[in-house]
LOTOR-600317 format. One record per residue (C-alpha): x, y, z. Coordinates in steps of 0.2 Angstrom, whole numbers, padded with zeros to 4 digits, always signed. Layout:
N
XYZ;...
END
This chain:
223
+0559+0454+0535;+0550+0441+0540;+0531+0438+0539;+0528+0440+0557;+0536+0456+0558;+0529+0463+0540;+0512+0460+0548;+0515+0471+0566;+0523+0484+0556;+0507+0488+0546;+0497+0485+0562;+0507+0498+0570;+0509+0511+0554;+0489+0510+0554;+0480+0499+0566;+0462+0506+0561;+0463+0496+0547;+0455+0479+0551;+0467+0468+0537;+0483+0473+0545;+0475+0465+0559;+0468+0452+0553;+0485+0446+0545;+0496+0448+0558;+0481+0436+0568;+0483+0425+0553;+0501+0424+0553;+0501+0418+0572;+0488+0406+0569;+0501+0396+0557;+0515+0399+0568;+0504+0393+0583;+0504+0376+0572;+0523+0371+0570;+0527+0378+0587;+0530+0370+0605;+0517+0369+0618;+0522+0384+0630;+0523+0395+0612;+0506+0389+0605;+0498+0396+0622;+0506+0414+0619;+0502+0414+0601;+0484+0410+0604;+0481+0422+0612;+0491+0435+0600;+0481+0426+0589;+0463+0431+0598;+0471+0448+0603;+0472+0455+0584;+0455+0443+0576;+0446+0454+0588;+0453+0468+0585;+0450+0464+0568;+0431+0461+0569;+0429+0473+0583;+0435+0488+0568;+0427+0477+0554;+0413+0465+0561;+0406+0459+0543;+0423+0455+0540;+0420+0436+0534;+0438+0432+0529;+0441+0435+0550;+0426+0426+0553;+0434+0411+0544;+0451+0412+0552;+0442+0412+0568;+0432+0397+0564;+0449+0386+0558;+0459+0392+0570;+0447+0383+0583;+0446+0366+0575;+0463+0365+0569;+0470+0371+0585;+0479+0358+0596;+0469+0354+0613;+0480+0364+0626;+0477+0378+0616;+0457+0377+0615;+0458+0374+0634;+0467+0388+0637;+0452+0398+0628;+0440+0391+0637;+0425+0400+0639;+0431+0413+0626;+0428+0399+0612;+0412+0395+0616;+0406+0414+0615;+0416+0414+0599;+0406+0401+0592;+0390+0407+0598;+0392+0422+0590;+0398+0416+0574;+0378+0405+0574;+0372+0423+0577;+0378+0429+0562;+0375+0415+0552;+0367+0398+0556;+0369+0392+0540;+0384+0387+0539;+0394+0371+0549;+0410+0379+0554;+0401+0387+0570;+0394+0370+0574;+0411+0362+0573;+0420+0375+0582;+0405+0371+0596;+0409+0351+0594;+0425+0352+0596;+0425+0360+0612;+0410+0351+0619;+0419+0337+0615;+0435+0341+0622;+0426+0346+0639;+0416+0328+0637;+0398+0337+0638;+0388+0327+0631;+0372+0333+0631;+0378+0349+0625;+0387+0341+0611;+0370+0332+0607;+0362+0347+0607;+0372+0356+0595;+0372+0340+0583;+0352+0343+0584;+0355+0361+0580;+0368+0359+0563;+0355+0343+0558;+0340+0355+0557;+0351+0369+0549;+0360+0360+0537;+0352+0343+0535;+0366+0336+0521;+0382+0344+0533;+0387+0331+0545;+0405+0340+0548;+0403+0345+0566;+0400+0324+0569;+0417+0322+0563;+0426+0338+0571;+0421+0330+0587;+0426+0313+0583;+0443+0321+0579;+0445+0329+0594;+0439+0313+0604;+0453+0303+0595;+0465+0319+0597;+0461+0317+0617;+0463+0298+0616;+0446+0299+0626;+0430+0286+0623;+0435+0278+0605;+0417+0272+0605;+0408+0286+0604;+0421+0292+0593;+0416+0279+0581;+0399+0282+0583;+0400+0301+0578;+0410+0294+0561;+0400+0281+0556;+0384+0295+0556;+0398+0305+0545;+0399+0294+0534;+0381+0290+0528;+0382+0305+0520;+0390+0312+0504;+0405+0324+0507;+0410+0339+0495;+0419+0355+0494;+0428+0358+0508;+0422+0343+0520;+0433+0329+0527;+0433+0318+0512;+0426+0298+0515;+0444+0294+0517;+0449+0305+0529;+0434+0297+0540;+0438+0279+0535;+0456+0282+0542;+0449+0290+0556;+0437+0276+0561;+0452+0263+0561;+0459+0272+0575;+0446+0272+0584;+0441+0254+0584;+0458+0250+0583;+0458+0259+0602;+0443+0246+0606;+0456+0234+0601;+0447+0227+0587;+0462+0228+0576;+0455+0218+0560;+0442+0229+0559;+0454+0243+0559;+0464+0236+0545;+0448+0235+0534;+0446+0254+0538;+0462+0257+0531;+0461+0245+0517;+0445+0255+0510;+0455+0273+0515;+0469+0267+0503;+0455+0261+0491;+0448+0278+0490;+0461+0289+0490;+0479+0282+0491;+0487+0298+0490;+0480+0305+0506;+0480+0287+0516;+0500+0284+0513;+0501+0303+0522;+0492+0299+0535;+0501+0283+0536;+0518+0291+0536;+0510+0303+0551;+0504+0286+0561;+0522+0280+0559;+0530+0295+0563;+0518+0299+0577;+0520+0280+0586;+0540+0282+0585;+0538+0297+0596;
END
């Protein structure tokens, strides 16, 4: 039996218990990631169907909480457009319940990024700076999602730049994740020897993760 169906069938054998749901939301959040453009839109919203059921029978439910959170920055574009509105009252609720931690602020970056609102993007930069002083994640999440959209590579690199003044630990982007990021941008301001030397110091500092993302460039352009 496969994961999918695993998942619905303890949903349906007892779906007061907020895991089952949680799980099954889980497992269409990776399928979302591997599949076509028409499924990702009906798997998000599978997706949001059983996380809410999930918080809605266990709201301190902080695993949901999570999957909530990386389900909105990792998901592609068309799929946080369709959520529209929904994702911004998903990450406003998840500042309610705890301000101090960044994966709110990203999941607002992102989206005011995608939806090119800059002041409200500004706003929420403010926010996560006075909340988490030594966190400058949601900078890059909307750097990311610029790049994603192809959409103004300048401020992209602006946003990366401020990422990168800081140290990154734990779970963060890692210096060479923004480094490799940051070529792309200037290399779509057509500054192309300045976008090597962002790679070069990518490669420098982790070449593991550089010759991945390389292999993705490659892979990507071919297309």
């Amino acid at each position: 039996m496969s994961p999918v169906a695993l998942a619905d069938k303890a949903v349906r054998l007892d779906g007061a218990v907020a895991r089952y749901h949680r799980q099954l939301a889980e497992v269409q959040g990776v399928m979302a990631q591997h599949a076509g453009l028409f499924q990702q839109a009906i798997l998000a919203r599978r997706f949001r169907k059983e996380i809410d059921a999930a918080r809605g029978l266990d709201p301190r439910d902080a695993q949901a909480l999570r999957d909530l959170l990386e389900f909105y920055i990792l998901a592609p574009g068309v799929v946080v457009a369709i959520s529209g509105r929904r994702s911004l009252l998903r990450g406003r609720s998840a500042l309610t319940l705890d301000r101090g931690r960044a994966g709110a602020y990203c999941i607002l970056a992102t989206v005011y990024a995608g939806k090119a609102d800059w002041s409200a993007l500004e706003a929420i930069f403010s926010s996560a700076v006075q909340a988490l002083p030594g966190d400058a994640t949601p900078y890059y999440r909307a750097a990311e999602r610029l790049l994603s959209d192809a959409n103004e590579p300048s401020r992209a690199e602006r946003y990366l730049r401020v990422y990168l003044t800081q140290e990154t630990e734990g779970d963060e982007p890692t210096a060479a994740d923004a480094h490799w990021k940051l070529g792309h941008a200037l290399r779509a301001q057509g500054q192309e020897a300045n976008a090597v030397r962002e790679w070069q110091t990518a490669l420098k500092l982790d070449p593991e993760s550089a010759a991945r993302e390389l292999k993705r460039t490659r892979k990507h352009e071919r297309r």
